[in-house]
C-alpha positions in Angstrom: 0.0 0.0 0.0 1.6 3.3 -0.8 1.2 6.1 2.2 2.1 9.2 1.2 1.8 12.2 3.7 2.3 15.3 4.0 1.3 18.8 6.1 -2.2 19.9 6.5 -4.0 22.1 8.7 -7.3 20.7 9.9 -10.1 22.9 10.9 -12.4 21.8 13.7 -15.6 22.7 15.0 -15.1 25.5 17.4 -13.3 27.6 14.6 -10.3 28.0 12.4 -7.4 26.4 13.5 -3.5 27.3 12.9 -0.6 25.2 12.9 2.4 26.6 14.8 5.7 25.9 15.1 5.7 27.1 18.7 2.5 24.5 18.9 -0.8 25.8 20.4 -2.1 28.6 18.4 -5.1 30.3 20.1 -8.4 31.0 18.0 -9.9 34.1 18.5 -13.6 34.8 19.0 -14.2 38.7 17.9 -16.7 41.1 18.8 -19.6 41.9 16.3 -20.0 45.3 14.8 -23.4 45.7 16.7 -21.5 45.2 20.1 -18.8 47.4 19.1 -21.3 50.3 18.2 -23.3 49.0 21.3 -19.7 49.2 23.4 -19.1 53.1 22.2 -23.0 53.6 22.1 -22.4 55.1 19.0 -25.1 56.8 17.0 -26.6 54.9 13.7 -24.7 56.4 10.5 -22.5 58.6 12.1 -19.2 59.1 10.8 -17.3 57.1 14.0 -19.7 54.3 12.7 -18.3 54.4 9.4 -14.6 54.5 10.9 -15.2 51.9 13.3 -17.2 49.6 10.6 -13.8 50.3 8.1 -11.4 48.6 10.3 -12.8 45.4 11.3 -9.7 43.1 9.9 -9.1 41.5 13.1 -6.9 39.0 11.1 -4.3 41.8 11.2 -4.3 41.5 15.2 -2.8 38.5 17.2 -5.5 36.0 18.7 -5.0 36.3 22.5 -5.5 40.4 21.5 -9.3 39.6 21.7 -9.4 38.9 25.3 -6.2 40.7 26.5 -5.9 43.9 29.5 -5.2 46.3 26.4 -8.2 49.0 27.2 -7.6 50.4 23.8 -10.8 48.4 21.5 -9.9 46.5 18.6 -11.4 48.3 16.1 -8.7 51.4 17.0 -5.8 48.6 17.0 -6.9 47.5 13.5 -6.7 51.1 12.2 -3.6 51.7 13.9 -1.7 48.8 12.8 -3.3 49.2 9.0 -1.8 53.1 9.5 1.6 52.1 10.8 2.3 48.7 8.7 6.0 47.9 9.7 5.4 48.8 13.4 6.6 45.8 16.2 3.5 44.8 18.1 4.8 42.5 20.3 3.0 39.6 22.7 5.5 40.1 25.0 5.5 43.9 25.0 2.6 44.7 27.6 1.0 47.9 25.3 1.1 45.3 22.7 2.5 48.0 20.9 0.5 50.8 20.6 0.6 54.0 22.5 -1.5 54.9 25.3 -3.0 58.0 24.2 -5.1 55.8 22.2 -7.6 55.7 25.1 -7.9 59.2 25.0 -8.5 59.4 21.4 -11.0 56.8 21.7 -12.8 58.7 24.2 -12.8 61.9 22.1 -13.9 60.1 19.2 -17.2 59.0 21.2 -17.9 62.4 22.2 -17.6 63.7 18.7 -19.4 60.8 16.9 -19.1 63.2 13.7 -15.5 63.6 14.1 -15.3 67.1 14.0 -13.8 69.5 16.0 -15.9 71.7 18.4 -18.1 71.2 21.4 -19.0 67.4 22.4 -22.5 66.5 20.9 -22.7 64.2 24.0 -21.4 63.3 27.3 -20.0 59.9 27.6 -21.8 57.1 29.3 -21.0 54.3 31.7 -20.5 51.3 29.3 -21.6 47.6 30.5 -20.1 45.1 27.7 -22.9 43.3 26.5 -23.3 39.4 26.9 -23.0 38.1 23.9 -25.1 35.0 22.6 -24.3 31.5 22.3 -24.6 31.1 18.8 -27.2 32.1 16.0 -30.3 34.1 17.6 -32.8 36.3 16.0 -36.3 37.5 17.3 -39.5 35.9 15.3 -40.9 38.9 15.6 -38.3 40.8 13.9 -38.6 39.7 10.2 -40.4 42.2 8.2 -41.5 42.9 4.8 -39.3 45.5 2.3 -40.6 45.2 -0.4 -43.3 47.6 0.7 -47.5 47.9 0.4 -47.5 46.4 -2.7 -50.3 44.0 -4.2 -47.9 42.8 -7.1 -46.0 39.7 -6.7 -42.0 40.4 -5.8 -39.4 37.7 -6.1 -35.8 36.8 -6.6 -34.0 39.3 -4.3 -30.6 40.1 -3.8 -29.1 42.0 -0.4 -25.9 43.6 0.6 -24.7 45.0 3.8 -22.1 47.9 2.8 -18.7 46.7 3.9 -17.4 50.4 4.8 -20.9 51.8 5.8 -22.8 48.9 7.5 -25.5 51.2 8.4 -26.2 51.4 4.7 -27.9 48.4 3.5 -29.5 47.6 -0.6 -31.9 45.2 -1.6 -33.9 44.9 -4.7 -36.0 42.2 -6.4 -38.1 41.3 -9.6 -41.9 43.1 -10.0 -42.6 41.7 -13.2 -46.4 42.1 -13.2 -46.7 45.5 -11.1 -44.3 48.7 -12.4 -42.0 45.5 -14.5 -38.8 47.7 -13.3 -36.7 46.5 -10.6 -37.9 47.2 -6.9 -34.9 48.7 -4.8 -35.3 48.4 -1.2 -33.1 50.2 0.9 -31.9 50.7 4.8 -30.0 54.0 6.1 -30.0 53.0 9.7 -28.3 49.0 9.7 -32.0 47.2 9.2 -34.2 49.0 11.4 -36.3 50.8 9.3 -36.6 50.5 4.6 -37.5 52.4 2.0 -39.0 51.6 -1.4 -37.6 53.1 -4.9 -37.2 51.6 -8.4 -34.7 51.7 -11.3 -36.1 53.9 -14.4 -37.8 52.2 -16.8 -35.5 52.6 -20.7 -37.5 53.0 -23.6 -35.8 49.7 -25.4 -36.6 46.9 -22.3 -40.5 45.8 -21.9 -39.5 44.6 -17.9 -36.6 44.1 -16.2 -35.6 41.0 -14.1 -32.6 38.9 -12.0 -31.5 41.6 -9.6 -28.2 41.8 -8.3 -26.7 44.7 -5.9 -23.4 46.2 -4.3 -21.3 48.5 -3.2 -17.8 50.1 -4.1 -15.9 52.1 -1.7 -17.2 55.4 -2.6 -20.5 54.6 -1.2 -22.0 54.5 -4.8 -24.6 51.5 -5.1 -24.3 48.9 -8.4 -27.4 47.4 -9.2 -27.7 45.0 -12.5 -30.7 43.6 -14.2 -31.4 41.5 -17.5 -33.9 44.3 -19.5 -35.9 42.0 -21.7 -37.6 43.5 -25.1 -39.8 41.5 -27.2 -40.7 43.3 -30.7 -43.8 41.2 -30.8 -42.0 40.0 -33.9 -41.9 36.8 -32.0 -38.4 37.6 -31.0 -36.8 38.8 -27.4 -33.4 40.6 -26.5 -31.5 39.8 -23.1 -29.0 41.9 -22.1 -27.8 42.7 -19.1 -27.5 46.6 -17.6 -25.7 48.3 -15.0 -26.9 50.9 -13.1 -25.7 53.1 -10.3 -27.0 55.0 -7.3 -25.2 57.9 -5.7 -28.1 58.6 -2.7 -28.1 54.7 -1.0 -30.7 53.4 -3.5 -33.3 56.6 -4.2 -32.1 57.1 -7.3 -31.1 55.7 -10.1 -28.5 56.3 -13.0 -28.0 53.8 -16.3 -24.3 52.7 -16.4 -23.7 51.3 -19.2 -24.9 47.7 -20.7 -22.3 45.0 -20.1 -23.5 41.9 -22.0 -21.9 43.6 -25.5 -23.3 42.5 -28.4 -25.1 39.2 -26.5 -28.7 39.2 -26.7 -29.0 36.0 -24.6 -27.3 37.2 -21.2 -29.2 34.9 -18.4 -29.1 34.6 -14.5 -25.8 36.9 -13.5 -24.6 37.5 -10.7 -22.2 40.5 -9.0 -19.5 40.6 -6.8 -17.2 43.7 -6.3 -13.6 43.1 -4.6 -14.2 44.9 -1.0 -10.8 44.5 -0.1 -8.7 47.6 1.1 -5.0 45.5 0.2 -6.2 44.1 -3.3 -4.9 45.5 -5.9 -8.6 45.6 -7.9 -10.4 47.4 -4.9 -13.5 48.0 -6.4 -13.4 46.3 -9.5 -17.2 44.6 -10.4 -17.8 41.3 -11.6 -20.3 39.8 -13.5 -20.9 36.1 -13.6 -23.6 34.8 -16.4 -24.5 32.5 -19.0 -25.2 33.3 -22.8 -26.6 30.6 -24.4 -24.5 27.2 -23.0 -21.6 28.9 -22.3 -20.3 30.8 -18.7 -19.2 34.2 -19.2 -17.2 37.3 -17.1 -17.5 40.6 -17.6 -15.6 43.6 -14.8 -15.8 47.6 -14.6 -12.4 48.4 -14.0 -12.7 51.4 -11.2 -12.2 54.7 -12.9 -13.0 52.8 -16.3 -15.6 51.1 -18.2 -16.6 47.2 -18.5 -14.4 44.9 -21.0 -16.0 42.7 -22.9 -17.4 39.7 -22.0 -14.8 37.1 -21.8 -15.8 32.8 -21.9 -14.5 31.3 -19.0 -16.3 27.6 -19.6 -15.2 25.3 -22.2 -15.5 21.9 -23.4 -16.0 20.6 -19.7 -19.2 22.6 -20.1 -21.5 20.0 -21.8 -25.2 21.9 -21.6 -26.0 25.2 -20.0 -23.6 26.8 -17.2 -27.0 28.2 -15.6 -26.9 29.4 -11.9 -23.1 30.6 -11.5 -21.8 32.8 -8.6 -18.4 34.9 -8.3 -16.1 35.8 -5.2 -12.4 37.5 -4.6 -10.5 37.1 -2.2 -8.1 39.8 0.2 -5.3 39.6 -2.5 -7.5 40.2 -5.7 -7.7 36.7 -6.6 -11.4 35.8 -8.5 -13.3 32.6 -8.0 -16.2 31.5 -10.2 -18.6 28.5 -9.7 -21.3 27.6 -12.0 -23.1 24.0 -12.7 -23.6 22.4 -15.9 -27.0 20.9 -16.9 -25.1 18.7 -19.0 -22.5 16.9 -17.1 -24.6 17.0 -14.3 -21.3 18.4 -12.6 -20.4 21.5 -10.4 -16.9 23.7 -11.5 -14.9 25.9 -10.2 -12.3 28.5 -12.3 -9.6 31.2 -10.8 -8.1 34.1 -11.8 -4.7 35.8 -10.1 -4.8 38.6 -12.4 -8.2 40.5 -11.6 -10.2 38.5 -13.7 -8.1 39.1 -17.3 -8.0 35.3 -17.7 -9.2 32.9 -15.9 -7.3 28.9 -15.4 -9.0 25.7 -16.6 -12.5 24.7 -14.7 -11.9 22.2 -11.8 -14.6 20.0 -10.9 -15.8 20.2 -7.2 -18.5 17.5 -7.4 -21.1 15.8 -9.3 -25.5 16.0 -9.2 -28.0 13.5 -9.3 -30.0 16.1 -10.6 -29.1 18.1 -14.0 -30.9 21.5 -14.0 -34.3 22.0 -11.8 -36.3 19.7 -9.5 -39.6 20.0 -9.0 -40.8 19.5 -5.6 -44.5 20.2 -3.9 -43.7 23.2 -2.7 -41.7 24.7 -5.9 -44.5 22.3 -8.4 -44.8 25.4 -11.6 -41.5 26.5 -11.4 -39.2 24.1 -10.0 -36.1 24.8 -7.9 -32.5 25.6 -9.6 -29.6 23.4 -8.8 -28.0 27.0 -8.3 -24.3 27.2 -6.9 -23.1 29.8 -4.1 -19.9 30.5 -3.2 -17.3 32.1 -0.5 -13.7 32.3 0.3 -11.7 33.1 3.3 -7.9 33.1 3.9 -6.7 29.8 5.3 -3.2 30.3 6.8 -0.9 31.3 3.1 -4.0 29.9 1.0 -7.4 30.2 0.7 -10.4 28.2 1.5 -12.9 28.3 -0.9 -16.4 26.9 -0.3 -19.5 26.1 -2.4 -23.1 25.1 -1.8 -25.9 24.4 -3.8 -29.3 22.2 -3.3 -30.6 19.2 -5.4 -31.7 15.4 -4.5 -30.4 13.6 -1.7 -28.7 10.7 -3.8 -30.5 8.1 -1.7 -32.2 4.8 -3.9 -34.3 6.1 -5.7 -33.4 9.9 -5.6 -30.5 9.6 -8.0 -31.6 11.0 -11.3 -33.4 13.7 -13.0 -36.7 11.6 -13.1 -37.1 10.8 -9.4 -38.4 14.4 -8.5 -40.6 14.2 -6.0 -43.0 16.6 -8.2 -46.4 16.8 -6.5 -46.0 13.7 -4.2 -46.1 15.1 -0.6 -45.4 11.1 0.5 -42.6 10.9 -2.1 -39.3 9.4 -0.4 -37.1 11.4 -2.8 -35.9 14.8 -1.0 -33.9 17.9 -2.0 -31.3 18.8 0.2 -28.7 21.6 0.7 -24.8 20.1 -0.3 -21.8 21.3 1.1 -18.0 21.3 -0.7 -14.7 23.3 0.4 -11.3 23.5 -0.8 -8.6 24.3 1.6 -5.4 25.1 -1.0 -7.4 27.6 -2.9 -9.7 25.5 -5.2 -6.9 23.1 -6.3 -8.7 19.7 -4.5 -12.6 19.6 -3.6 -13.5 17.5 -0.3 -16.4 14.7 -1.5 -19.4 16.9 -1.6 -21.7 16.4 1.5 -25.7 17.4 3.0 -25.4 19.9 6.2 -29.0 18.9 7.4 -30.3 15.7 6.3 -33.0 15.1 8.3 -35.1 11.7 8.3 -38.5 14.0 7.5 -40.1 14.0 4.1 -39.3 17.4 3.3 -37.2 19.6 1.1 -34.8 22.2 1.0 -33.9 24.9 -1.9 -32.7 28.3 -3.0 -29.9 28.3 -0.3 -26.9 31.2 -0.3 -23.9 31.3 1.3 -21.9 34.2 3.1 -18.7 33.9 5.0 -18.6 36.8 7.3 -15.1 38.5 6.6 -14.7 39.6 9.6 -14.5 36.0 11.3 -14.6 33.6 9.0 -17.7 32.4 10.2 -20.1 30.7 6.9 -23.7 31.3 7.6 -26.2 30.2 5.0 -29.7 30.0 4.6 -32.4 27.5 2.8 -36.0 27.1 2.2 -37.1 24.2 4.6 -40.5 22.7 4.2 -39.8 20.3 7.6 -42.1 20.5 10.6 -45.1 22.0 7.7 -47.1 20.4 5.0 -44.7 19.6 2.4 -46.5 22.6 0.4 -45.2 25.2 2.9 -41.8 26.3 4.0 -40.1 28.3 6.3 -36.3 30.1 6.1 -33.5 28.5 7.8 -30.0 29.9 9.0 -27.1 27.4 9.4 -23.7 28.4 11.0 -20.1 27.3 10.6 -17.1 28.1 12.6 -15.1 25.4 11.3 -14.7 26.0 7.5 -17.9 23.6 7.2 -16.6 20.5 8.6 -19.4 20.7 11.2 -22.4 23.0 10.9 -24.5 24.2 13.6 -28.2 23.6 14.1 -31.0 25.2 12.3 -32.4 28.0 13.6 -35.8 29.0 11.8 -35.7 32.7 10.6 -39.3 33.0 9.3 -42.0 33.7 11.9 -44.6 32.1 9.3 -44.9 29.6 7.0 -45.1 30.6 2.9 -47.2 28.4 1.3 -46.8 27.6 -2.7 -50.1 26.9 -3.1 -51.6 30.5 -2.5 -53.4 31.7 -5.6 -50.9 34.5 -6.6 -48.4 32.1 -7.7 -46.8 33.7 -10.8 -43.0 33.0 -9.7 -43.6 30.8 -6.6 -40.8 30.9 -4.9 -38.0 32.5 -7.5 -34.8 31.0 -8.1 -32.8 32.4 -5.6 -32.0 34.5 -2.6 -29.5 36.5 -0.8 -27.7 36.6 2.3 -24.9 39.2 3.5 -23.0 39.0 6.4 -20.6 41.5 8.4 -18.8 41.0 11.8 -21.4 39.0 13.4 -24.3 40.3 11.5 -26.4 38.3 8.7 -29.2 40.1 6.5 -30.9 37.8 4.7 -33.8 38.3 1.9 -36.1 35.8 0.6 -39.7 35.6 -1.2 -42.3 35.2 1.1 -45.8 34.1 0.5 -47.5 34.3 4.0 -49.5 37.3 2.3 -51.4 35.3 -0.5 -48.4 36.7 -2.6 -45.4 37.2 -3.3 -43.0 39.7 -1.4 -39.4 40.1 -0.1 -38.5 39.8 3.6 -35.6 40.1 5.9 -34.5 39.9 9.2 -31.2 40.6 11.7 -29.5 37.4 12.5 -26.9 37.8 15.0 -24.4 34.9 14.9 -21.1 35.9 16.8 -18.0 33.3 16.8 -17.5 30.6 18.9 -15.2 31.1 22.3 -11.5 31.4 21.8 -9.6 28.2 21.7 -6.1 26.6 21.4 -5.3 23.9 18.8 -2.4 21.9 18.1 -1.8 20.6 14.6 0.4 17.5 14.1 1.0 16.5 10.3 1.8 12.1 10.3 4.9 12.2 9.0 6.0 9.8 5.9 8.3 7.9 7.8 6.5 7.4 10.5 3.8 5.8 8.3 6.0 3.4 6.4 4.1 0.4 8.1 0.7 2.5 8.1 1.1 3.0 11.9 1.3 6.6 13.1 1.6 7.9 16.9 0.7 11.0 18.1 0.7 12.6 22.0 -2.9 14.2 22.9 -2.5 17.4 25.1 -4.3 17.3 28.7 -7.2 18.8 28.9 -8.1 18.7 25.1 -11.5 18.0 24.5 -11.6 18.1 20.4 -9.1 15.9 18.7 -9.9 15.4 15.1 -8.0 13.2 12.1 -7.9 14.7 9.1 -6.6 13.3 5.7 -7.0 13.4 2.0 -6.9 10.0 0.4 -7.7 8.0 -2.8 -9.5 5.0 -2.6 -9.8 1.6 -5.1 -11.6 -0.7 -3.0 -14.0 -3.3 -4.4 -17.5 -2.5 -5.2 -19.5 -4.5 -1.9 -16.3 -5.1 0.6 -14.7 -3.3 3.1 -11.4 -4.8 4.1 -9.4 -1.4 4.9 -9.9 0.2 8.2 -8.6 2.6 10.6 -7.9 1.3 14.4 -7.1 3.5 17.4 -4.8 2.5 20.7 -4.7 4.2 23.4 -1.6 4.2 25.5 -0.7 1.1 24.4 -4.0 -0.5 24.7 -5.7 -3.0 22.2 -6.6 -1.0 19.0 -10.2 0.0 18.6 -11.6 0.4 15.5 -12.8 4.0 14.6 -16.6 3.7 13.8 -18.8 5.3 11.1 -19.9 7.2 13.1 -17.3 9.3 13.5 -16.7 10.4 10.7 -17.6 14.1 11.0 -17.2 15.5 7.7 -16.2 14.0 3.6 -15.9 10.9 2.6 -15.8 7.1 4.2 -12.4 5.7 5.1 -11.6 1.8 3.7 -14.6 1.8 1.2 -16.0 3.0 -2.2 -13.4 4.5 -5.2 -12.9 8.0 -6.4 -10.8 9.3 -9.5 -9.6 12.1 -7.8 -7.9 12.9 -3.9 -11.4 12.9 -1.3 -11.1 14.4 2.0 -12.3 13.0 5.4 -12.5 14.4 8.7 -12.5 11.9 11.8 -13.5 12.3 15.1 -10.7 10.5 17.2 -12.6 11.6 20.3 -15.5 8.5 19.2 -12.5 6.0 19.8 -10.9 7.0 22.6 -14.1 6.6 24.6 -15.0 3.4 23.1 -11.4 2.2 24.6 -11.0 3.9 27.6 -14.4 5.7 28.4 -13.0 9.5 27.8 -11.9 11.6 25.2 -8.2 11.7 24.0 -7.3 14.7 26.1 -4.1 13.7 27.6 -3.1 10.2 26.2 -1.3 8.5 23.5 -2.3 7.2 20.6 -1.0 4.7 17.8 -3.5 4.7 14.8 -3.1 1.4 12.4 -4.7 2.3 9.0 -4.8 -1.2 7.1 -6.0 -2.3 3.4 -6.6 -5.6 4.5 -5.7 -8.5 2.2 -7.8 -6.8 -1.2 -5.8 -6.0 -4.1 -6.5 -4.2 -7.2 -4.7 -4.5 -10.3 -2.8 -2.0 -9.8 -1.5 -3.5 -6.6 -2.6 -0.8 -4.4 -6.0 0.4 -2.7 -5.7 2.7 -0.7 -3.7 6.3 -1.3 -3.1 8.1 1.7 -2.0 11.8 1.8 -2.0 15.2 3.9 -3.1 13.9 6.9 -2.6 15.2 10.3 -4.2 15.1 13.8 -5.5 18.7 15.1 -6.2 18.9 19.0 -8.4 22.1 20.7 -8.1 22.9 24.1 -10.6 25.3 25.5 
């Protein structure tokens, strides 16, 4: 059996997890933005809100800063360190480097919330630190309509929280059969209260549709739309238009339009690069299809848009419908989109802003091929629609990607085992989960976050990774605990890279059901969700009404408590006979295995398997059970590297009654006596053994 091995980082449960040469590395739990404002009791759109909100890279701080002496808040430490780059902040220095008169600057600052010089608008208040939640908690009766008093159905929405104004929030959404212009909802004060506007209506476009919307630095809001004109000559135009708002969303300007000379531009989506250190701040992009193929088009800031450029090829077998597109801190572009004809997911990067883009990669493969139709999405259908995120991961990236389609159970395993109509159908849709943790290069074995035993389904999720923390939060149409007709809007939470997710929390204080009699779009094809140091917004198409409209609500969902992990990779040598060892800190109440492997085992056997001793002690073998996250160990064959996450914790109490805080442990990974004919069965590679000490 050949073992090959070599160092990888794993990420656990209770957050993101860095290997050190020193060994523990402690895992910070930031502050939200609303506790910081809450903190400084800092009036809503003020200019300290703005400041604070632009400096909430608490990467650029050590971990133990979040719960260090230092009176100075983070917020001012971020700004400061950002200001003075090559300064020495040291851990062992007590000021942590930076200068006491910080305090008093602070103090000023929330006396003259404007920042300007003069007379204090306010005297400053005793401040109690507020308690911050467990996890993921929101008030059911704080989700609210935006779309406003409106009789005419509203669906497929788009949100975004602005990254250097987060008390500045844009919406907007499809109203086809009322004004057939965009609606643009729109928030001034983080949430609390909206107002309602729409983007003119051109003389060449009959009705607009597909919303998308963001923000560049300036505080100028992008909104795009596919404007659809039909002659009557039994012909139709689509091509996509930018649009701009200088006010937060009251009004609206034409950009330009950015599909060229395409006149079949379909289901786009925006991103703009929000970083401060990339080198394409502000650049737009626009992911799409046009006809089969995937296409990229990007306002240069200060410029105009290029031309559309193909990014799919021949790996692209039908129609590259329902693509998304991120960046990272460092400029670098991701794009995702599936193919109806491959039935397979793919992923392409760019390192130079988006002027080219490498060859697609696939990051898994569907049952399904384009939509499924389910009872509660029966006249439209729901879109096996790909979301994506990134995050920086040590000197890479991990890149993550979600989308919803069948469950791959018997019987659930092709385009024709829809559920359709059947409310007692045993075929359900579910929400799948892949990441990457070397910057898209290998996919871990796509896997469900919430497969539940109920005959229910879930659809139209999206996916935001909060960049402040890391944290993933996503959210899903759920029709468990209702009639299979009716949903409800779930929020999911992950503060391990989506190894583990935590559990549903239910966002919607009512049920929408499909079978209402306004029921021109149902449920739309997608939604939105943004999230900002601790903060989700989500918006979704609601039909409690009879109708169609677009709702949102606050979800507060701060990081999990600081922690310290220890990463051990198994080295090569150590694995010449398949037998590893590996010492367990005391006190460690998380220890995790995590490796990526290949495997060529025979259809219906199972020889391999993984066995655990514990100080010495007869080996236990691991169970099924625990494997958290990816793939299953000795079983099954894959053409490509899988990843599986195993929770070493399950065997150490099978042996010995405890978890593996404090002991030793010998793991035996064996093939057993199967052979292939190419002499080998099992691959093993990048695996290591993370530990996390509370």
């Amino acid at each position: 059996m050949k073992k090959q091995f070599s160092f990888a980082c794993a990420l656990l449960t209770a957050g993101l997890c860095v290997a050190s040469a020193a060994g523990a590395a402690p895992r910070a739990s930031w502050p939200s933005l609303k506790s910081q404002l809450a903190e400084g009791n800092v009036p809503a759109g003020s200019a300290l809100e703005k400041l604070i909100a632009r400096n909430q890279e608490f990467q650029l701080l050590r971990p133990e800063e979040a719960n260090d002496k230092i009176s100075i808040p983070l917020w001012l430490r971020v700004m400061w360190r950002k200001q003075h780059p090559k300064g020495e902040f040291l851990a062992t220095d007590g000021t942590g480097g930076y200068p006491l008169v910080l305090n008093e600057l602070n103090e000023w600052m929330e006396s003259h919330p404007d920042l300007k010089s003069g007379p204090g608008v306010r005297e400053p208040e005793e401040k109690k630190k507020p308690k911050p939640p467990s996890g993921p908690s929101v008030s059911s009766d704080e989700d609210r309509r935006i779309s406003g008093n409106s009789f005419s159905p509203h669906s497929e929405s788009d949100i975004r929280v602005n990254p250097w104004d987060p008390s500045r929030i844009i919406s907007a959404s499809n109203n086809i059969r009322g004004s057939g212009v965009l609606g643009v909802y729109y928030s001034s004060d983080g949430g609390a209260t909206w107002k309602q506007s729409s983007l003119p209506h051109p003389g060449d476009e009959n009705f607009q549709s597909d919303p998308t919307v963001d923000w560049t630095s300036d505080g100028t809001a992008w909104a795009t739309e596919i404007g659809i004109l039909s002659n009557g000559d039994n012909s139709a135009s689509l091509r996509l238009r930018a649009w701009r708002s200088q006010d937060g969303g009251a009004t609206w300007t034409q950009d330009a339009t950015i599909s060229g000379s395409q006149d079949e531009a379909d289901k786009q989506m925006m991103w703009v690069d929000h970083s401060d250190s990339s080198p394409f701040k502000d650049t737009i992009y626009v992911i799409y299809h046009n006809g089969r193929h995937v296409f990229v088009t990007r306002h240069i800031p200060g410029g105009s848009w290029t031309e559309p450029m193909q990014i799919s090829g021949g790996e692209t077998t039908g129609t590259g419908i329902g693509s998304d597109i991120k960046t990272d801190p460092n400029g670098n572009v991701y794009a995702f989109w599936p193919d109806t004809g491959s039935r397979r997911i793919y992923f392409a990067r760019s390192t130079n802003g988006g002027e080219s883009f490498g060859k697609p990669v696939v990051i898994g493969s569907t049952s399904q091929s384009f939509q499924t139709d389910l009872p509660a999405q029966h006249n439209r259908g729901a879109l096996v629609y790909v979301t994506g995120g990134v995050y920086p991961s040590g000197r890479t990236y991990a890149v993550y990607a979600a989308w919803a389609e069948l469950s791959g159970a018997t019987g659930c395993r092709t385009p024709f085992d829809d559920p359709r109509d059947n409310v007692n159908s045993a075929c359900k849709n579910r929400v799948w989960f892949s990441r990457s943790t070397n910057a898209g290069t290998k996919w871990a074995k796509p896997r469900m976050i919430n497969n539940q035993t109920s005959k229910s389904d879930q659809f139209n999720p999206w996916l935001a990774v909060d960049p402040a923390t890391g944290q993933l939060g996503i959210m899903y149409y759920d029709s468990v605990g209702e009639e299979r007709t009716s949903v409800n809007v779930f929020f999911q939470a992950s503060n391990d890279g989506g190894q583990k997710w935590g559990a549903p929390v239910r966002i919607s204080s009512a049920p929408s059901n499909s079978l209402s009699p306004d029921d021109a779009n149902q449920f739309g094809d997608y939604n939105a969700l943004s999230g900002l140091a601790g903060t989700y917004f989500p918006s979704w198409t609601d039909r409690r009404g009879q109708h169609e409209e677009i709702w949102t609500v606050p979800i507060y969902s701060p990081a999990r408590t600081a922690t310290a992990c220890r990463t051990v990779n198994l080295s090569t040598a150590s694995l010449a006979t398949g037998i590893a060892s590996v010492n367990v800190p005391a006190g460690a109440t998380e220890t995790e295995l995590a490796l990526w492997h290949r495997r060529n085992f025979t259809s219906g056997l199972n020889t391999g398997s993984l066995k655990v001793a514990v100080d010495g002690g007869t080996p236990v073998a691991v169970p099924a059970s625990a494997i958290v996250a990816g793939a299953p160990l000795a079983k099954g064959r894959d053409a490509s590297p899988v990843n599986t996450v195993v929770d070493l914790d399950a065997a150490c109490r099978a042996a010995t009654g405890g978890n593996c805080g404090g002991h030793s442990l010998r793991l035996f990974f064996s093939a057993g006596a199967e052979k292939s004919a190419a002499g080998d069965v099992w691959f093993l590679d990048d695996a290591s053994v993370t530990s996390c000490t509370p």
